[in-house]
C-alpha positions in Angstrom: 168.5 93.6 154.1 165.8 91.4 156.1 165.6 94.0 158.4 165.2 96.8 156.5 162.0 95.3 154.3 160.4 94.6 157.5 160.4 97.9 158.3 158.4 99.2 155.1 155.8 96.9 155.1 152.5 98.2 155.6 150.8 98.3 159.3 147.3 97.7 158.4 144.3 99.1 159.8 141.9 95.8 159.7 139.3 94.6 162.2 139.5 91.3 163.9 136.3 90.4 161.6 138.2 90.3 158.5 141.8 89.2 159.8 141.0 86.1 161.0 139.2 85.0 158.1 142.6 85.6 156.2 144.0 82.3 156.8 145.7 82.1 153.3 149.9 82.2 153.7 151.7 83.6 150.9 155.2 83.2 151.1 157.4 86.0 149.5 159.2 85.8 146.0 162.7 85.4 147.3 164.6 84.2 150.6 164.6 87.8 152.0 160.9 89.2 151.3 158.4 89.1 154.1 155.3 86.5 154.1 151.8 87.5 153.8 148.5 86.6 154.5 145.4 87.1 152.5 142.2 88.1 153.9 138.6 87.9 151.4 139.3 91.4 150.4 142.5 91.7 149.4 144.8 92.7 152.1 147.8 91.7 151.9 149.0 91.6 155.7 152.4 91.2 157.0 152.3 93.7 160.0 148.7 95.4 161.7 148.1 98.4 163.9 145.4 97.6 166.0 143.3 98.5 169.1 140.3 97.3 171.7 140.1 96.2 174.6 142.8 93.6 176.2 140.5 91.4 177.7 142.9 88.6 178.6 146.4 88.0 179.3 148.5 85.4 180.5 152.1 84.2 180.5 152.3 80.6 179.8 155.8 80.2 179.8 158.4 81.2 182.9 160.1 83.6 184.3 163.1 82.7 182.6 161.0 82.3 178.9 158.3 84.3 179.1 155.1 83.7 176.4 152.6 85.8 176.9 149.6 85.2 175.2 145.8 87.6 176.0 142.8 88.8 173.8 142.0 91.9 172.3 138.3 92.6 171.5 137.5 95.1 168.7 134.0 95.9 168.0 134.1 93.2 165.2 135.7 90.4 167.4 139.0 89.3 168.8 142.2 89.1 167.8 144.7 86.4 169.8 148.0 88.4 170.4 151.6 86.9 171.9 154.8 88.1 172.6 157.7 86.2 174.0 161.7 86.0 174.9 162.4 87.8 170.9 160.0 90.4 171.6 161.4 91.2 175.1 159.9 95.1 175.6 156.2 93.7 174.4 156.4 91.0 176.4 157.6 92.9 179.7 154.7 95.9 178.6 152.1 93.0 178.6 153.8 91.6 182.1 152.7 95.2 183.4 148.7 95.6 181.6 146.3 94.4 183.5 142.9 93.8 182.2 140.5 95.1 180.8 142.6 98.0 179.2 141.8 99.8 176.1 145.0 99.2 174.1 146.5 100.1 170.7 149.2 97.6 169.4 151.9 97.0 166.6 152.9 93.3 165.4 153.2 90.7 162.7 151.0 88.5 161.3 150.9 84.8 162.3 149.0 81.4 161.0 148.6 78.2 162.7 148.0 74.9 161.8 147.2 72.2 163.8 145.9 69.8 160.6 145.7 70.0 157.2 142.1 71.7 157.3 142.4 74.8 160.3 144.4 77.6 160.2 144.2 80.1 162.7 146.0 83.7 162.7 147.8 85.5 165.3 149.5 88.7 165.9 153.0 88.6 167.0 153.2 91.9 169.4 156.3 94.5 168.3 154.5 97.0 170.4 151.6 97.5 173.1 150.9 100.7 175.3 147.8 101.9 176.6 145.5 104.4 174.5 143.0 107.1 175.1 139.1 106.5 173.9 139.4 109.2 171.3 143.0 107.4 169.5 140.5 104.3 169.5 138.1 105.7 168.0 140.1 107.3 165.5 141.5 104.0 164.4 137.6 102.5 163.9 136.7 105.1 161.6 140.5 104.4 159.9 139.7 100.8 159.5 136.4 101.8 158.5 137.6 103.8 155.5 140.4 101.2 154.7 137.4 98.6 154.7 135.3 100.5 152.9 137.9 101.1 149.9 138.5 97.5 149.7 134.7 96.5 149.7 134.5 99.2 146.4 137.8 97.6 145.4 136.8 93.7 144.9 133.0 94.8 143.9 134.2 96.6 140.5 136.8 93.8 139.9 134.2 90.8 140.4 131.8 92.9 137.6 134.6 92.6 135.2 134.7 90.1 132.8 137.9 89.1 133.1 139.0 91.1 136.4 143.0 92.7 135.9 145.5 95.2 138.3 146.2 96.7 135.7 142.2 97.4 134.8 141.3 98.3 138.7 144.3 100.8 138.9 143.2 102.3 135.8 140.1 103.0 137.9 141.6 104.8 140.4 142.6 102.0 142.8 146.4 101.8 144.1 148.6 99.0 143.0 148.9 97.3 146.1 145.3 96.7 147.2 144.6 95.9 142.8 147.3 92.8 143.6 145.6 91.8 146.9 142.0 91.3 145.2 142.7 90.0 142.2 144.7 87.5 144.3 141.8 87.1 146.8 139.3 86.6 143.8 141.8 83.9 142.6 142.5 81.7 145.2 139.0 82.5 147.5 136.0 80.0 146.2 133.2 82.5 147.8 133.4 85.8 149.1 130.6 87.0 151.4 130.8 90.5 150.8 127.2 91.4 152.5 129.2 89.7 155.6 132.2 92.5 155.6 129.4 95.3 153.9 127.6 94.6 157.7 130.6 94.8 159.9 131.2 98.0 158.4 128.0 99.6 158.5 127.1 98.0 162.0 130.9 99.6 163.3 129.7 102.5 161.8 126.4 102.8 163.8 127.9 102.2 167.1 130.7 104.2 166.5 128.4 107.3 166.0 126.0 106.3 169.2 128.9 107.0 171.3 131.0 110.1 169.9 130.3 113.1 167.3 131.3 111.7 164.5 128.5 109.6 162.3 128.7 107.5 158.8 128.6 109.8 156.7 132.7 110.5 157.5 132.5 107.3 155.6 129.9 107.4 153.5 126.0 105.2 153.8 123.4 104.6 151.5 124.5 101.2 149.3 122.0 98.5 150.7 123.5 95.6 148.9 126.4 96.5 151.2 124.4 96.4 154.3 123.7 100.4 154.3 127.7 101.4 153.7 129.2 102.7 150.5 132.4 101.5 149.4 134.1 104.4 149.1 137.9 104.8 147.2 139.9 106.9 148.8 144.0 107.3 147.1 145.8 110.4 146.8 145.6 111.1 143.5 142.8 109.0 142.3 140.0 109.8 140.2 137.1 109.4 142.9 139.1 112.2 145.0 138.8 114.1 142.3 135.5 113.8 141.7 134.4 114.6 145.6 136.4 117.7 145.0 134.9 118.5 141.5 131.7 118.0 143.2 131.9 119.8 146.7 130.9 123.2 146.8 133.0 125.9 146.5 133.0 127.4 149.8 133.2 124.1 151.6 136.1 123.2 149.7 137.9 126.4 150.5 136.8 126.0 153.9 138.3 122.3 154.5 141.2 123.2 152.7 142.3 126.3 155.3 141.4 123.5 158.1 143.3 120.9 156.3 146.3 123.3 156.2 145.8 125.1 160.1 146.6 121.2 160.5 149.6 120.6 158.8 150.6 123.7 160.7 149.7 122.6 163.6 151.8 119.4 163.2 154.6 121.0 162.0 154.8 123.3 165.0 154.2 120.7 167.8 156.9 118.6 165.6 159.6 121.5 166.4 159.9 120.3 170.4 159.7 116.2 169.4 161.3 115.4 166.4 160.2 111.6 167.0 157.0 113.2 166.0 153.5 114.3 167.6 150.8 113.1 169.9 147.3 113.1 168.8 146.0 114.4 171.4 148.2 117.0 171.6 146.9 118.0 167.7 143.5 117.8 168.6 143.7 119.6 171.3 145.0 122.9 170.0 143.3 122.0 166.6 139.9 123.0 169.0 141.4 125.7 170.6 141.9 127.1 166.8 137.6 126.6 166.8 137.7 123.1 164.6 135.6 120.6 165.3 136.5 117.1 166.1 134.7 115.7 162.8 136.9 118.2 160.7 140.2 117.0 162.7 139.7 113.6 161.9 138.9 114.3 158.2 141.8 116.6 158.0 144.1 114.0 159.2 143.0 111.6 157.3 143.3 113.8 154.2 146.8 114.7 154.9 147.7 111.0 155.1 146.1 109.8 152.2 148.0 112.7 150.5 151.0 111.7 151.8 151.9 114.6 153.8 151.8 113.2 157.3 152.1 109.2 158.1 151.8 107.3 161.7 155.1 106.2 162.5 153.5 104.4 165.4 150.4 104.2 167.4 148.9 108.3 168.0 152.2 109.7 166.9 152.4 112.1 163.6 155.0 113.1 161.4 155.2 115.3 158.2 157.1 113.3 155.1 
């Protein structure tokens, strides 16, 4: 039973600027459900999916009980990542890395506490491999959006009067990320939204210095938020509907044909791997099809939030 709960919960896409401020443990309802932390926001993090740069990594254990410990720099900061004896492939796949190496990684959330007033947070490594540039970046602009939401998220909560899930889902918001906010506004004394409004907008910016895609993927223009829009983006919530309502009617048709050449195009590379589809692989003939690398990433995206692909694990695809 353990098992199989650990296996559903959410991977999150979060920068190391808001992780480590979510020193709050939660412990589950029962014996067998999983423990969370709680970041300002709302997220409600058991496992992450992250990537940057491994910038350290050392085993300070033995040979015989090996506990690796190393850094991993995202453009926000650093998260502090481990893997021992129980995690024995991560541990052995961080034996072999040698830094610096761009690296995308799977694990579980950790906290720390050496006194009564500090706690730090970790991630527990499941799984680390090496990644291209362009998985990497497609991860920022994931984390963006996932930011992003939240940031909309806990700002319409904090201008109700007396802020509700039940009122933020009726909104448009999903019920997991309502939970994690009204929680967050509940047990949080201050939160320094302009702080997390910055991180995005600053990712943003250096994000589009170095590749094709710019903010408005994500959206700009809110300068209480430090230039970025906190933008909602569900499968079937009311702002999606909106966008579409609103986006003209060629374009729509347009990103609709590219949304589906996708899905096609998943579905095809899926026939020779059924343990699902390399990124690169979909970009790749998604451009030989004349689609732009903007227009893949939004596609992907889309399909995800509609629930018609998910990431089974770091740059691999599958369709539900």
């Amino acid at each position: 039973m353990t098992n199989t709960r650990i296996k559903r919960e959410v991977a999150w896409r979060i920068f190391a600027g808001e992780f480590n401020s979510a020193t709050l443990e939660l412990p589950g309802e029962d014996q067998y459900a999983p423990t969370y932390v709680l970041s300002p926001l709302g997220a409600l993090i058991n496992r992450v999916y992250i990537t940057g740069v491994l910038t350290e990594c050392e085993n300070v254990g033995t040979d015989q009980e090996p506990l690796w410990r190393g850094r991993v720099s995202d453009p926000t900061g650093v998260f502090f990542v481990s893997a021992g004896q129980f995690q024995p492939k991560a541990a052995q796949a961080m034996a072999d890395l040698e830094p610096p190496a761009l690296v995308g990684l799977v694990g579980k959330a950790r906290t720390y506490s050496p006194d009564d007033m500090t706690t730090y947070v970790s991630v527990r490594i499941e799984l680390i491999k090496i990644i291209t540039q362009d998985i990497r970046d497609h991860w920022v602009l994931e984390a963006c959006r996932n930011l992003s939401y939240r940031l909309g998220c806990i700002q319409d909560a904090q201008k109700m009067d007396s802020p509700e899930i039940e009122k933020l889902i009726a909104q448009g918001y999903n019920k997991n990320i309502s939970k994690g906010v009204i929680e967050a506004i509940d047990q949080f004394d201050a939160i320094d939204l302009q702080q997390y409004g910055n991180i995005l907008s600053n990712t943003l910016k250096e994000l589009s210095m170095g590749t094709s895609m710019d903010s408005t993927t994500i959206g700009a223009g809110d300068s209480n938020l430090g230039g970025a829009t906190a933008m909602r983006t569900d499968d079937v919530d009311e702002s999606t509907k909106k966008k579409k309502a609103d986006t003209e009617p060629d374009d729509q048709a347009r990103s609709e044909v590219s949304e589906q050449l996708i899905f096609e195009i998943i579905i095809g590379l899926a026939e020779d791997n059924s343990d699902g589809v390399v990124y690169d692989d979909v970009k790749a003939k998604a451009i030989e099809q004349g689609l732009e690398k903007a227009v893949i990433e939004e596609c992907i995206w889309s399909l995800i939030d509609k629930g018609a692909i998910y990431e089974p694990t770091i740059g691999i695809f599958k369709a539900v």
